[in-house]
N, C-alpha and C positions, 0 to 999 in steps of 0.2 A: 421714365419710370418703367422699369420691368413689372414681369407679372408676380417676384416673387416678392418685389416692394408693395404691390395694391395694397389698400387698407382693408380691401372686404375677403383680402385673403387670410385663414388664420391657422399659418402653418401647425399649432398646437391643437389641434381637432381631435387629426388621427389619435393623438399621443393622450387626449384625455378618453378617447374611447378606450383605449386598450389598459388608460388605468382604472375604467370602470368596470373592463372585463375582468383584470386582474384581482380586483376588490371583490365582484361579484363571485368569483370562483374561488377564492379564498373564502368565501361565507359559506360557499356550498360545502367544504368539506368541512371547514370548521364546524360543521353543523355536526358533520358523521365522526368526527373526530373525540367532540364530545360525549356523544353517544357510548363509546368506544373505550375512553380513557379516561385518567381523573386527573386532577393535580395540574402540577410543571409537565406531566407527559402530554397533554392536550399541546402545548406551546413546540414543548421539541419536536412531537410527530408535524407540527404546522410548519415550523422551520427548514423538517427534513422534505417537506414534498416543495419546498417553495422554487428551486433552481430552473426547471420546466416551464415554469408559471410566468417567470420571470421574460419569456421569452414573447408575451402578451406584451408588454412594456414597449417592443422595440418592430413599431408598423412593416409590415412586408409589404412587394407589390405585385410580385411571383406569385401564380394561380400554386402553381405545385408545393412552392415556401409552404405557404398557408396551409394546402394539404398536408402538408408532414408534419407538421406543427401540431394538426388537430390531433393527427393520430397519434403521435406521441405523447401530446398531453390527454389524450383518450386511455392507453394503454399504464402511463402514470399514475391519472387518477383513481381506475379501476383497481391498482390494486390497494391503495389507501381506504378506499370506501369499501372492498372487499375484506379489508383484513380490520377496520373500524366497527364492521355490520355482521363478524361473524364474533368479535370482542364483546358486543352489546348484548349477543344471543348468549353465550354463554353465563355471564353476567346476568341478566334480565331472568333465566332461567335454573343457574346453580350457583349463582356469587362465584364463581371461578376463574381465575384466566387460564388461555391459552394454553402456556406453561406451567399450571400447577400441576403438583403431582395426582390430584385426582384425574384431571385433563389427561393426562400424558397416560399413566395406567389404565386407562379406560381406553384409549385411542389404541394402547400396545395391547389390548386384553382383547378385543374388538373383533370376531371374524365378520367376513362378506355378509353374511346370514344375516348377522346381530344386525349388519348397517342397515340392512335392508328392512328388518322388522322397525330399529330404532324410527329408520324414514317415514315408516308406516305407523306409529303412533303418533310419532311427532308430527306432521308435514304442515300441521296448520301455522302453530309459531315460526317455523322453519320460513314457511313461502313467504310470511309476512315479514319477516326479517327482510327476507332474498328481495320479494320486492318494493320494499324503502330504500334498499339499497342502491336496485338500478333504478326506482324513478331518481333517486337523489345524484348518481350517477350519470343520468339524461338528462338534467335539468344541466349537471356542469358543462354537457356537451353541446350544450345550447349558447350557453354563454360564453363558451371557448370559441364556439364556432360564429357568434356576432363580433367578439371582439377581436376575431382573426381578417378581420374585411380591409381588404388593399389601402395601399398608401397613393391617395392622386397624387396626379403628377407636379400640381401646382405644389404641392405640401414638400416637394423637395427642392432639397439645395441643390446650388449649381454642380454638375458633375456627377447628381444621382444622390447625394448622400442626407439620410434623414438628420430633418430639425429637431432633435428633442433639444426641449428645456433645461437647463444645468442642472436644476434640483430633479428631475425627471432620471439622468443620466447617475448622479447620486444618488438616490435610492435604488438604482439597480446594482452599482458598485456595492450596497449598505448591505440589501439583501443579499448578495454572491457572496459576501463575502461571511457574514452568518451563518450561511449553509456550508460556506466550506470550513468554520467550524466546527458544523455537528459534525459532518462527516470526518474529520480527524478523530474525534473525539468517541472511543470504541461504546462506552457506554450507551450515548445515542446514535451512536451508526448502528449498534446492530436489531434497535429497533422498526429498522427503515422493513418493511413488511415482504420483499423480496429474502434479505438474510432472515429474516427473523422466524418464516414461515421454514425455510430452508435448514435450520438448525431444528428447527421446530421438528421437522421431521427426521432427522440425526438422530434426534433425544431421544424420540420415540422408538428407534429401531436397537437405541442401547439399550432402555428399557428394556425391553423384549428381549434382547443378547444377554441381556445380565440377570435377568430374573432367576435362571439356574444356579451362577453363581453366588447371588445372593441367597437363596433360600440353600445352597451347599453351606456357605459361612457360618449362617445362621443354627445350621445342624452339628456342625463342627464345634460351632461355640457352645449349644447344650453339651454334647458329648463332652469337652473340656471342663465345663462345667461340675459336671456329674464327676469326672474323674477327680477332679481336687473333694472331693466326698465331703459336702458342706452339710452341718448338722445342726437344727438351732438347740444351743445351748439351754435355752428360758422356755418351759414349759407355759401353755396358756395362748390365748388371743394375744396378737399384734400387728399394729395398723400405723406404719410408718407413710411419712410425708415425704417425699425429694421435689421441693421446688428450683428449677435451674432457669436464671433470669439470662438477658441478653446486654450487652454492652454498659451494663452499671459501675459505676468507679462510685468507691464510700464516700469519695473527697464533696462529694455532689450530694450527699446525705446529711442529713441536721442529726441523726442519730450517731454519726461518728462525728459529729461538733463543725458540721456544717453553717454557714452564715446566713442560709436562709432556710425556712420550715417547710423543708421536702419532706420529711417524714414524721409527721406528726402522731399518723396513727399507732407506727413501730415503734415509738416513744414513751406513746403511752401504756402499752403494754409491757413495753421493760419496769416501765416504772410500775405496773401494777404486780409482774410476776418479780423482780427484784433478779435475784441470780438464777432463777429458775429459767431465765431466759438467758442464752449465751451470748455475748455479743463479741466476735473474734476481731480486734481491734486493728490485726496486723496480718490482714487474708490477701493473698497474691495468685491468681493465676500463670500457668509458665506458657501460655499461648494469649496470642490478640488475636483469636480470630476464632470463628465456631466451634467448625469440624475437626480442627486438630484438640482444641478443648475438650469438647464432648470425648471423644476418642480416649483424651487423656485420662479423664474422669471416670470413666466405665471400666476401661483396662487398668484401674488400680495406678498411673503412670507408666505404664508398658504398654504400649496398645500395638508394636509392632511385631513380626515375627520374629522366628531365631535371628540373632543378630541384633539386636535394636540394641541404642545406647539407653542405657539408665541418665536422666538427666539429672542426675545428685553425683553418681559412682563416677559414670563414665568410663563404665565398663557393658560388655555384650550380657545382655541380660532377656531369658525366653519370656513370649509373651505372655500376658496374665489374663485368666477366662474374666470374660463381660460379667460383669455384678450383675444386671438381670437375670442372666442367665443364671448365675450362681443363687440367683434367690428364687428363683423357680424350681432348681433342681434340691434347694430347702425345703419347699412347700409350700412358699409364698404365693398368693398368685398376684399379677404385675398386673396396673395400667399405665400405661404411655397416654397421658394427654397434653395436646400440645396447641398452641395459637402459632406456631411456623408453619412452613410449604417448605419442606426442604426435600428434596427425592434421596439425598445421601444421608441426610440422619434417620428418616424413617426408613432406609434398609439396613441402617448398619446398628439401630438402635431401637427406635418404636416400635418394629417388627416383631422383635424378639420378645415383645410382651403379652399376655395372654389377651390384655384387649387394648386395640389402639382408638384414639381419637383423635383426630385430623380436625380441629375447629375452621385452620386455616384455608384458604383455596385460591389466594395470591401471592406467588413467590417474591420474592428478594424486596428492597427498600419500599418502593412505592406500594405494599398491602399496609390497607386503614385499620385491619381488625384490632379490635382493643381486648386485652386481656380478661378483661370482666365474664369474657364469652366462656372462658373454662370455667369458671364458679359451678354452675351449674352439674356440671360435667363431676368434676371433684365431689360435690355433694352427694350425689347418685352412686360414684363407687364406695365414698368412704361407710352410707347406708346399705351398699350389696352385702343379702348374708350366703353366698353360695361358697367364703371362703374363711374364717378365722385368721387365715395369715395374709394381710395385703400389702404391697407396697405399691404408692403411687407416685409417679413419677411425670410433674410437671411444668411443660417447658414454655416458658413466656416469651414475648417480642421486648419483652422491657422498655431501655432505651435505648433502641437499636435505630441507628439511622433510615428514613428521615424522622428525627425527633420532631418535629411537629405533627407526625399519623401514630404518635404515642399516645396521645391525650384529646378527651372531646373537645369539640369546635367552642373558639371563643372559654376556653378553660385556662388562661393562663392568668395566674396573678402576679406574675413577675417583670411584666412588660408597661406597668402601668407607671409606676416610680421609681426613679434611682435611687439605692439601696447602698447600705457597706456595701455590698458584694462588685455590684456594677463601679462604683468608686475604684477598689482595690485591680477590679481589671483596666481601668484608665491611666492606674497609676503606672500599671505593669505595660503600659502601650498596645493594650488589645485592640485590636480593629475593630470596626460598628460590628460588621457580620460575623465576626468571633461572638461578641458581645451577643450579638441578639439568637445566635444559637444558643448560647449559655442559657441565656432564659426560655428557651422551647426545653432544651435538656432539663432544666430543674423544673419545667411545668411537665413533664413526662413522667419524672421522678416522684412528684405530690402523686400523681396518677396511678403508679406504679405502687405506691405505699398502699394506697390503700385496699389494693388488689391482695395483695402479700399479707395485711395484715387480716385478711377477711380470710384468706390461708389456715392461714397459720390457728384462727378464731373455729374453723368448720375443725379441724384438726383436734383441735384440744377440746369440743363439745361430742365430739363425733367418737364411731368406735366402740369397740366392748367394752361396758362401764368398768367390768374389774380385769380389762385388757391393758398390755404396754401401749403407749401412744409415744410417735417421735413424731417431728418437723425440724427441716434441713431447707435450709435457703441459702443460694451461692449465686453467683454471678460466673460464666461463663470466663470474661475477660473483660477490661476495664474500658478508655475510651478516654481521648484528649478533649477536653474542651476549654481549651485557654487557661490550662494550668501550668503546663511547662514550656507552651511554645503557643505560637498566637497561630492556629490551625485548630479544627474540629472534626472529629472520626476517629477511626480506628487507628491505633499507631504502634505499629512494632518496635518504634526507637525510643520511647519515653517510658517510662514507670508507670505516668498514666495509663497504657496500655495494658497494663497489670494488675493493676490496684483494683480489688474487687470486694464486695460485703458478702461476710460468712456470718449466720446468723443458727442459734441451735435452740430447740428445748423436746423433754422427752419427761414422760410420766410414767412410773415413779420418778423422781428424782433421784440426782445423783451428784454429791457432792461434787466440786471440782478443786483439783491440789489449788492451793492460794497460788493469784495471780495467772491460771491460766488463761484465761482471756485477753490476755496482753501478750501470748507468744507467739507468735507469727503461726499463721497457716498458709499452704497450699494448697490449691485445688486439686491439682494430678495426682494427694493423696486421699479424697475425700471418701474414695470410694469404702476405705480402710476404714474409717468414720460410720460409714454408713453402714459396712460389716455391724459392727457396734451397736448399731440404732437396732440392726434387725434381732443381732441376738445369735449369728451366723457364726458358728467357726467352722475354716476350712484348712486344708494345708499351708495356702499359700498365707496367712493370716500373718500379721506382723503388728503387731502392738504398738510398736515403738514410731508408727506410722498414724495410728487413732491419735488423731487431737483430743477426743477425751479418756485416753485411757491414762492411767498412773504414771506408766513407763514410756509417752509419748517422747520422742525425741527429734528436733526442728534440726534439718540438713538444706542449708541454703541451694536452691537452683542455678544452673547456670542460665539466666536470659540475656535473650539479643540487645537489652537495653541494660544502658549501666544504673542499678540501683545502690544508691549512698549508704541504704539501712533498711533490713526488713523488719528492723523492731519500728517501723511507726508508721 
């Protein structure tokens, strides 16, 4: 009997310490992580720091291994728990992240001075961040540094080489390999707190580069403005509504003959106003995606310079001044209120209006805010009397991906039984996870209705009683969700990517020629519409482009996706 046969030997010791290290320092961050993060992002930031961690797993016997080991996973953790504890402060202190744009213009707006005063009001929150962060910090390095303790000599195989256990050796394979797909994977790579902090400061210094530019744009587009010499037509108070939703498709609405009761509340108010409510049956956006949206939407469909193609003609056609502008340099005065974080639409568009409101303060998918929060906001302007002509202009998350941070917790009713709806997508060979987005999507949608309809409700009680009253509600761009293809998001190649709800009503009333609500619209000409609503005419004015005017005239788009019929 050798000594690595004894029985009172038990070569798995080392190997269960170091998966108690491993566990133990996994806790410790997960602690800061959450702190830090919400959601799925708690799990990917865990995923992305695990590959260092991993190295706990696998006993050393080298004094200086073990040294480099610690340090490395010293200088790893540090900056996980640093970029976790400085995520919590801001949060804990302004609802913000990192990369919002109030973060970012405040960071670019920032001198030496400022930091040093800000240090000196703040320093109390500040240090008690700072230190939760290194005792949480020292505590991993405590546990890094017990579970870094040599491998005896008995504990090895002949030849030097460590016993682990086979499911020991797989779980290191399980995790490696995990981590090396976050890190493919751009989305969660560039979270990993080295890129992230590093962009972080890019962003910051474009800000600051671009601030001139933008606010030059911005001037350009008044002047442009002013020069198409916009006059309002209709004498008297006018207090026009622009609600602009995010990634909605009608097909997902029980209002456009949906199979299940997403919109109950905009239901019931067609039904109560009758034709006094519009409901554009065949509304299309000619982008899937924001920015070029929005863009398209403000500039009339031209939103480029000299040069740009007309997407009807297909010919070079000069760009068209921004509708806000155009109704500021009428007399309107504007609010931009918004539930996004976006840094490119509030320079290229919120800015431009006399008062902005930023509800939001975390950018892209993973911000939770709900819609409900501009209510408030909306009310307040549509009761300011410092202006007789207002237009207000506001921009929702809708059902913008992740559709589950569309709608409050535990608010779905569509996950509870199988419906037609879930039938029909079985039939169609939907996948579960198609499937079960579908019902976050139509539970974001209930959510969303009732938002829009409490819109549309402050709109039409609000305002100068013997004033014009409009509201305009569109959808940016549409969104697949298992209607034409067993995938969920944004999609440039489907119809679904298009399909979008165009909803109108305005006081006084105004006839509409029979059957206009069954003619197809466009978004990239809404703005033309919206001329209409305010009462605005200017040069560039074209009739035949108003969805409500007499003379209206429907000119199919070219988009990237092939559609069968825009009549439906």
């Amino acid at each position: 009997m050798t000594k690595f046969d004894h029985p009172s030997i038990r070569p798995t010791a080392p190997a269960r310490s170091g998966v108690a290290a491993f566990v133990a320092s996994m806790a410790v961050l997960l602690a800061m992580l959450v702190l830090g993060h919400e959601g799925r992002r708690v799990a990917q930031m865990l995923v992305l720091a695990v590959p260092p961690f991993v190295w706990l797993l696998w006993p050393v016997r080298r004094r200086w291994v073990r040294r480099l080991r610690l340090g490395v996973l010293g200088l790893w953790s540090a900056a996980f728990i640093a970029d976790a504890t400085v995520r919590a402060y801001l949060w804990q202190a302004y609802e913000a992240a990192p990369d919002g744009a109030m973060v970012l213009v405040a960071a670019a707006n920032t001198t030496a001075r400022e930091s040093r005063e800000f240090l000196t009001m703040y320093w109390q929150p500040i240090a008690a961040w700072s230190l939760g962060g290194t005792a949480a910090w020292l505590l991993l390095i405590a546990v890094v540094r017990h579970g870094a303790q040599g491998m005896p000599r008995h504990a090895l195989a002949p030849g030097g080489a460590s016993r682990l256990p086979v499911w020991l050796r797989f779980a290191i394979a399980l995790l490696l390999s995990l981590a090396l797909v976050s890190y493919v994977s751009k989305p969660w790579r560039r979270l990993h707190p080295v890129l992230f902090w590093t962009q972080w400061e890019s962003k910051v210094q474009e800000v600051r580069a671009g601030w001139d530019d933008h606010q030059r744009a911005r001037d350009l587009a008044l002047e442009r403005a002013r020069s198409a010499r916009p006059v309002t037509a209709v004498a008297g108070p006018s207090t026009v509504v622009l609600v602009i939703t995010d990634s909605v498709n009608r097909d997902n609405m029980s209002l456009y003959g949906y199979g299940r009761a997403t919109t109950p509340q905009l239901q019931a108010r067609k039904a109560a106003l009758g034709d006094g409510l519009v409901v554009m049956r065949n509304a299309w956006s000619v982008d899937a995606s924001t920015v070029p949206a929005l863009n398209n939407i403000f500039h009339f469909g031209r939103p480029k310079a000299m040069g740009a193609t007309d997407a009807t003609a297909g010919t070079d056609v000069a760009a068209a001044p921004h509708a806000i502008a155009l109704a500021r340099a009428a007399g309107y005065k504007v609010w931009w209120i918004s539930n996004h974080d976006d840094l490119a639409i509030e320079q290229s568009h919120a800015r431009l209006a006399d008062v902005t409101e930023l509800i939001n303060r975390t950018p892209g998918r993973s911000s939770a805010s709900l819609d409900h929060e501009v209510v408030d906001c909306v009310q307040e302007a549509i009761e300011d009397t410092s202006s007789d002509r207002k237009l207000i202009v506001v921009h929702l998350m809708g059902a913008h991906p992740h559709y589950s941070s569309r709608f409050p917790k535990d608010a779905n009713p569509f996950d509870d039984a199988p419906d037609g709806v879930e039938a029909a997508m079985l039939a169609s060979g939907r996948s579960a996870w198609v499937r079960r987005f579908r019902t976050q999507y139509d539970a974001a949608m209930l959510y969303h209705d009732s938002v829009v309809a409490q819109l549309l409700d402050i709109t039409r009680q609000g305002g100068a009683p013997n004033g014009r009253r409009a509201w305009m509600y569109l959808s940016d761009h549409g969104q697949e969700v298992g209607h034409g293809s067993d995938n969920a998001g944004h999609s440039a190649v489907s119809e679904s990517g298009y399909r979008i709800p165009t909803v109108l009503w305005r006081q006084p009333q105004a006839l509409l020629p029979s059957g206009r609500d069954q003619a197809p619209f466009r978004s990239d000409w809404s703005a033309f519409t919206l001329m209409g609503l305010l009462g605005i005419d200017w040069t560039g004015a074209d009739p035949s482009r108003d969805a409500l005017h007499p003379r209206y005239q429907w000119q199919a788009p070219v988009l990237p996706a092939p559609v069968a019929s825009f009549a439906r």
